[in-house]
N, C-alpha and C positions, 0 to 999 in steps of 0.2 A: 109293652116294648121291653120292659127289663125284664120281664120274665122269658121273653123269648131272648134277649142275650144272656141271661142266665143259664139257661138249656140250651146254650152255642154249640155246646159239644158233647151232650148228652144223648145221646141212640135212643134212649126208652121209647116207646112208641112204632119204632120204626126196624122192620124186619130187614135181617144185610138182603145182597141184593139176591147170594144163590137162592132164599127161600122164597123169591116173588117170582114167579113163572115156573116156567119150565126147562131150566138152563143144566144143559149138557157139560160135559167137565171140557169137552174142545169148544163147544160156546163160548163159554163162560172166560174161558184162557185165553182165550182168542181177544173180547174185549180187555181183559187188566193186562194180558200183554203191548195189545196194541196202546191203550193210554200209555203203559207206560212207558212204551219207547216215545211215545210221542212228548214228552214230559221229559225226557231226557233230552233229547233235541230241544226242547223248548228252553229250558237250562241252559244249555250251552254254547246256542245261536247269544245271549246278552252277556255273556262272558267272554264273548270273542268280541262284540260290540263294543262291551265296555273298556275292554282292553285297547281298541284300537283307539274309541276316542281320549284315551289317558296317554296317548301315544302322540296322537295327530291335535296338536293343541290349536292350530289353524282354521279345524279344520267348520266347514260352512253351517249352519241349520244345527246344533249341536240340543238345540231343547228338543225338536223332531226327534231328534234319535234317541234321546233320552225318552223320550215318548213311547218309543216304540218297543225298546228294553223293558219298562216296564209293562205293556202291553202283550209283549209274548211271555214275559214271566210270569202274569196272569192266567194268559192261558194254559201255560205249563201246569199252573195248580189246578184249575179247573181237572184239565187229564188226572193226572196225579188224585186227585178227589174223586174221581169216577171209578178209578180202579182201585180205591182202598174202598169204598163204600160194599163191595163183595162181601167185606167183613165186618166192615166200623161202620152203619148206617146211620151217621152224622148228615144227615140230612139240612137241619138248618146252616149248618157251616157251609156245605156246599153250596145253598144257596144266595149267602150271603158273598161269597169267592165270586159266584157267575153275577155277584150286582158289581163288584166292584171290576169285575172285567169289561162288563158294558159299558160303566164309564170311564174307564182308562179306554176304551175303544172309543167312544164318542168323543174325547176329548183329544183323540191321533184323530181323528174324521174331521175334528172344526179346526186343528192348526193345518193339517193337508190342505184344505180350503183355503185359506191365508196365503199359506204358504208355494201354491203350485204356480202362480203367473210368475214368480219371481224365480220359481225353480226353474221354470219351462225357459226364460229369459237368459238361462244359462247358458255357455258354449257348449258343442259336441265335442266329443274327444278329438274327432278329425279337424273340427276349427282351432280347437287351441295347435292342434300338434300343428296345423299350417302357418300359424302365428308364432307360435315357436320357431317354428323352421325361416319366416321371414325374420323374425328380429337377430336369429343368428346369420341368416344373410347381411341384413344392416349392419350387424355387429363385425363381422368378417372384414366388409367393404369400411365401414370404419376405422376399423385396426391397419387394414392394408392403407387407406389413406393418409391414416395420422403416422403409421410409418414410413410413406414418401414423404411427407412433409419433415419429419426428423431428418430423413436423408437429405432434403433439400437446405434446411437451417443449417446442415452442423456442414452440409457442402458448401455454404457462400464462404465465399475468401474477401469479397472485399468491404465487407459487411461485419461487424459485431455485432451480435442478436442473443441476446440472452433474458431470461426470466426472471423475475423477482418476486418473494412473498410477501404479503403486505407491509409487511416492516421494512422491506428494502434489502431485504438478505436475497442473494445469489442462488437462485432455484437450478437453470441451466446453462449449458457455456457452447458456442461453436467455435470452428476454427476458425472464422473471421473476428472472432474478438480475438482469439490466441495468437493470433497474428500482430492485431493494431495494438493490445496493449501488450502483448510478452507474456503475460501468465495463462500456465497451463489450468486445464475444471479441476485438478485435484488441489492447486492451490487457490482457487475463488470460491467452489463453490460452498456455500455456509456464507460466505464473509459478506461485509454489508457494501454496496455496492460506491459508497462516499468515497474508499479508497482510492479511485481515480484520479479524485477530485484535488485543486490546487489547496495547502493547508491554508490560506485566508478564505478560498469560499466554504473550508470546512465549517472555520469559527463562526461566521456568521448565519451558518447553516440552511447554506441552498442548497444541496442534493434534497432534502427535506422538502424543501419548498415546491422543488419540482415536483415531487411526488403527491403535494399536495395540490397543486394546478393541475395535475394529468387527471385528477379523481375529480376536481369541480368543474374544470372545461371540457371533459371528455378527451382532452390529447393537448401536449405538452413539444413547445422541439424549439429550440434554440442553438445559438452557434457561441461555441466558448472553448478555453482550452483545457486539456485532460493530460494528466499524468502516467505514462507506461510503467512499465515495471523497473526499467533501468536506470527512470528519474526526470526522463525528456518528456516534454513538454508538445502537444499536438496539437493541432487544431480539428474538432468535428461539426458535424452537425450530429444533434440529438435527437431522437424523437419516444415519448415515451405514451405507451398508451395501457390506460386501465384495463382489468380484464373481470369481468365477474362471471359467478357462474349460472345455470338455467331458471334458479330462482330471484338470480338479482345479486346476490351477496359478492359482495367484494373478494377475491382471491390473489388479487396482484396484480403482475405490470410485465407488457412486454416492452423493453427498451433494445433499439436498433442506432449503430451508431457510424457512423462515414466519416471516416480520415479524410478532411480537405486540409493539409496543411501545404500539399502542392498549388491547390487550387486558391489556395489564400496568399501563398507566398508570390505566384505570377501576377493576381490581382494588385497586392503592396509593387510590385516588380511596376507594374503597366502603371498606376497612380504615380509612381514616383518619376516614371518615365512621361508624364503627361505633366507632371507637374516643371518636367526641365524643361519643357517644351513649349510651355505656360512661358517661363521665365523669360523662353529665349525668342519668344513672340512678341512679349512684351519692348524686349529690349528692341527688336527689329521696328516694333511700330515708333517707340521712342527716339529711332536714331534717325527714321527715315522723316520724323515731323521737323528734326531738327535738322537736316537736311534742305528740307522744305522753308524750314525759317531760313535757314544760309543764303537759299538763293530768294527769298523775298528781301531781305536785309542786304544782297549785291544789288537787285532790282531799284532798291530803295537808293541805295550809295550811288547807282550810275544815273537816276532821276535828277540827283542832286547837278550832275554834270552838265546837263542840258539845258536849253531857255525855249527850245521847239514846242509850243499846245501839245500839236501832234504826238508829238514823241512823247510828252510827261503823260496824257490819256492813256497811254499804251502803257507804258509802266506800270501805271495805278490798276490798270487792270490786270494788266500780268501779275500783279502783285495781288488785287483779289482771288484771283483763280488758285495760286500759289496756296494762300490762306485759307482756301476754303478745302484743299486736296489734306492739308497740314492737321485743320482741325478735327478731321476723322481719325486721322493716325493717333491724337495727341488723345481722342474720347477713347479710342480700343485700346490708348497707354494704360488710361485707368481707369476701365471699364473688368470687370470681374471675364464678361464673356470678350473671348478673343475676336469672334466671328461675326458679332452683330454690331450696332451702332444705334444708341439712343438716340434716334433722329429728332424725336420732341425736344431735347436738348439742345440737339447740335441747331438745329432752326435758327431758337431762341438766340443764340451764340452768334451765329455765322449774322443774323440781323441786327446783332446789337453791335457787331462790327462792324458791318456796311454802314450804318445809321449813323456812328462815330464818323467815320471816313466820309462821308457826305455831308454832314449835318453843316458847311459853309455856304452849301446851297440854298439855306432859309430854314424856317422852323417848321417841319415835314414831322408828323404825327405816323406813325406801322402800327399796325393793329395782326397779331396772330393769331391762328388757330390751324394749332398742331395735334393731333391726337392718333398716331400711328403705330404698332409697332416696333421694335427695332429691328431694324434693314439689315439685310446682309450689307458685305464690307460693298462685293461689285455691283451693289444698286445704291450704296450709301455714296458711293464716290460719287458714279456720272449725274445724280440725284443734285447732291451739292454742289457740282458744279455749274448742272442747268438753275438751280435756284440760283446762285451766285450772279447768274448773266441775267438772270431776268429781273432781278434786284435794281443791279448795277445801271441796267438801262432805263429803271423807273427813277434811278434817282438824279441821273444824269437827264434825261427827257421829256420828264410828263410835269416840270416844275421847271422853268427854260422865262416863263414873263412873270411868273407869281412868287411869294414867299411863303406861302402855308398850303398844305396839302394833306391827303393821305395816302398811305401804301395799305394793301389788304393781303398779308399771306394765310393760307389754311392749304393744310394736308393731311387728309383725311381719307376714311375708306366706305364706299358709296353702297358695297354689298360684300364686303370681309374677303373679296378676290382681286379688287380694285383698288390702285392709290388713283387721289385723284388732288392733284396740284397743282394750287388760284395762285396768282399773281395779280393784283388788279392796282391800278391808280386810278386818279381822277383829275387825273390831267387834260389835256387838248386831243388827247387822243393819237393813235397810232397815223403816219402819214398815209394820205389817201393816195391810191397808185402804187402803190408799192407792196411787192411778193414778198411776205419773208420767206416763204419756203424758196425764192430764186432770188438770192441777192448779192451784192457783194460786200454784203457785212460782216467780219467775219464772227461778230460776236453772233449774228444770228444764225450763220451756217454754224458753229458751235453747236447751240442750240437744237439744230435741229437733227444733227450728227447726236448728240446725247438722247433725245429720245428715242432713235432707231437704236442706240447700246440700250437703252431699257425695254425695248419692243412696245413701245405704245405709240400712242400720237396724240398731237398738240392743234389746241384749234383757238383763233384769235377772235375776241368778241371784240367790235368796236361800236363806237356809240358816248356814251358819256363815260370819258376815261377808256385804258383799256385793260384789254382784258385776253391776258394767256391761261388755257386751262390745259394741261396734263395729265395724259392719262393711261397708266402702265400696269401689268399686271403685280400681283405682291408673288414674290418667294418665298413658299417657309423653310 
């Protein structure tokens, strides 16, 4: 082996090629011309090669191509040794040029193999250029979109909408902010967007805050007030939303803003006007209880005048009925809602006064049970006053030979659409033969006039004791 690299380049042995055959001087020229054009081109195809890939740094397969550079430079020499050999019969050289072109040949043969499903996997010219062609359609339609939408931003007027970068600084301005706060985009934009803000929520630093609620809740809006450029003081709603971009990352914040300081100041307007109105309900329910007490208090003074049963019964009664219209007015005096009536209260109340006002009739035991709603005022009324009558006749009637007894009230709701109001004693019992619905009582035609004002009806159980049940629809 070293003796034949040693003789690499040594001819001896080896005759050039005009003295092997029979070679014509147009033969002969004809091969060392044609290697050697073909050597020349072979040269200069990897020189253009290599030029483009020192050029095209992107660019795909770059170890192929280097492959291939050295694969035609190869053969290049090959040519180029064919046609000097006419003269220089370096035979072992040439042969040792054609081994190493084989394997720079075989070694482009086994990366092409590697190489071709991934190449084949490539676009055509005409796919990319149609891809191309659609993402600048995308991109067109894009551009044209995000420019209607700029027109539309910077078109709302009643609207402040502007941009911020994650620090809080002023990215974009429309005319609905330039409006609600007075400054024009050339003086906002850069600046940081706190300057709205009143100087105490600066110091404690809630423009911040907010910013930082928009990024952990996903969206931020409150109602507070903000500062124009002239120094006045607005009221808005805020709303502030985070913005990131296609990978996620955080880039800022759109904030949109709405001038209610109309719609805040009719709100103050209407409370303050509800609240006179509060006052002057109040006062109305207070003057009319006392009213009501005036003419129980004459009722009481002209009792005094008389010696007639008759006549004193009637009084005391007029006088409960009086009391009982009185004590609704006096719970809505001081009651929060104007329009309803604590009737579990008022029960309690209106019995514990009948039970006074009776109580020389014997030692008579009430037993309650209230658990209703609160009534409107026109179910609270004719309500009280049917209780009042049905009361007043248990305590006057059903306790006439004895001294101990019981009353049972309960008003209660049987299925949350129905009141349903017991009366009962245990007395003698209601008299046999006698209609209350056709009488001439008048507490009972009362009676029975109040439950046609509340649309229900009344049904008398008798038996042991008796027994009025009531039964009317609820109002909400």
């Amino acid at each position: 082996m070293w003796d034949f690299l040693s003789r690499l380049f040594d001819p001896t042995g080896f005759p050039p090629r005009w003295h092997c055959g029979s070679w014509t001087p147009a033969h002969g020229w004809l091969h060392i011309l044609s290697d050697a054009s073909v050597c020349a081109a072979y040269f200069v195809i990897p020189c253009i090669l290599t030029y483009y890939l020192l050029r095209q740094r992107g660019w795909p397969f770059r170890r192929i191509q280097l492959l291939f550079v050295a694969f035609i430079l190869a053969c290049g020499t090959t040519h180029l040794m064919e046609a000097v050999i006419f003269w220089w019969p370096a035979y072992r050289l040439a042969g040792v040029l054609k081994l190493l072109t084989a394997l720079i040949s075989w070694a482009t043969v086994l990366a092409l193999v590697r190489v071709t499903p991934e190449v084949l996997s490539l676009r055509s010219p005409q796919e990319l250029e149609a891809e191309i062609a659609e993402r600048k359609r995308v991109e067109d339609a894009f551009r044209t979109s995000e420019e209607r939408f700029r027109h539309l931003v910077e078109g709302v007027e009643d609207y402040a909408i502007y941009m911020l970068d994650p620090a809080g600084n002023i990215a974009s301005w429309n005319s609905g902010a330039e409006r609600i706060t007075g400054y024009s985009s050339e003086e906002v934009i850069g600046q940081h967007f706190s300057r709205f803000y009143l100087p105490e929520e600066i110091a404690i630093g809630h423009p911040l805050r907010e910013l930082r609620a928009a990024v952990s809740e996903g969206r931020y809006e409150e109602e507070g007030r903000r500062v124009r450029k002239d120094g006045t003081v607005y009221w808005a709603v805020v709303t502030i939303t985070p913005l990131n971009d296609r990978e996620g990352r955080h880039v800022g914040f759109a904030k949109v803003i709405r001038n209610v300081s109309k719609r805040k100041a009719a709100a103050e307007q209407m409370e303050a006007s509800l609240r006179e109105k509060e006052v002057l309900l109040k006062e109305i329910h207070h003057r009319v209880k006392n009213n009501l007490q005036i003419i129980s208090t004459l009722l009481d003074l002209q009792s005094d005048h008389t010696t007639d049963p008759q006549a004193l019964a009637m009084f005391k009664e007029s006088r409960g009925r009086v009391r009982s219209m009185a004590l609704i007015h006096e719970r809505l005096y001081r009651s929060q809602d104007m329009a309803r009536v604590d009737f579990s209260g008022y029960v309690r109340q209106l019995a514990d006064d009948l039970y006074r006002g009776y109580k020389a009739f014997g030692d008579i035991g009430l037993e309650l049970d209230v658990n209703v709603p609160p009534l409107p005022i026109d179910v609270a009324i004719p309500c009280g006053l049917l209780l009042n009558e049905l009361m007043s006749n248990c305590f006057k009637h059903a306790f006439a030979d004895r001294q101990t007894g019981c009353i049972r009230v309960s008003l209660n709701q049987d299925d949350g659409k129905t009141n349903v109001l017991v009366v009962a004693d245990d007395g003698p019992g209601f008299p046999a033969g006698v209609d209350f619905r056709d009488t001439t009582s008048f507490g009972l035609q009362l009676v029975n006039t109040l439950v046609r004002q509340l649309g229900g009806e009344i049904e008398l159980i008798t038996g042991r004791g008796t027994t009025f049940r009531v039964r009317f629809p609820d109002r909400k």
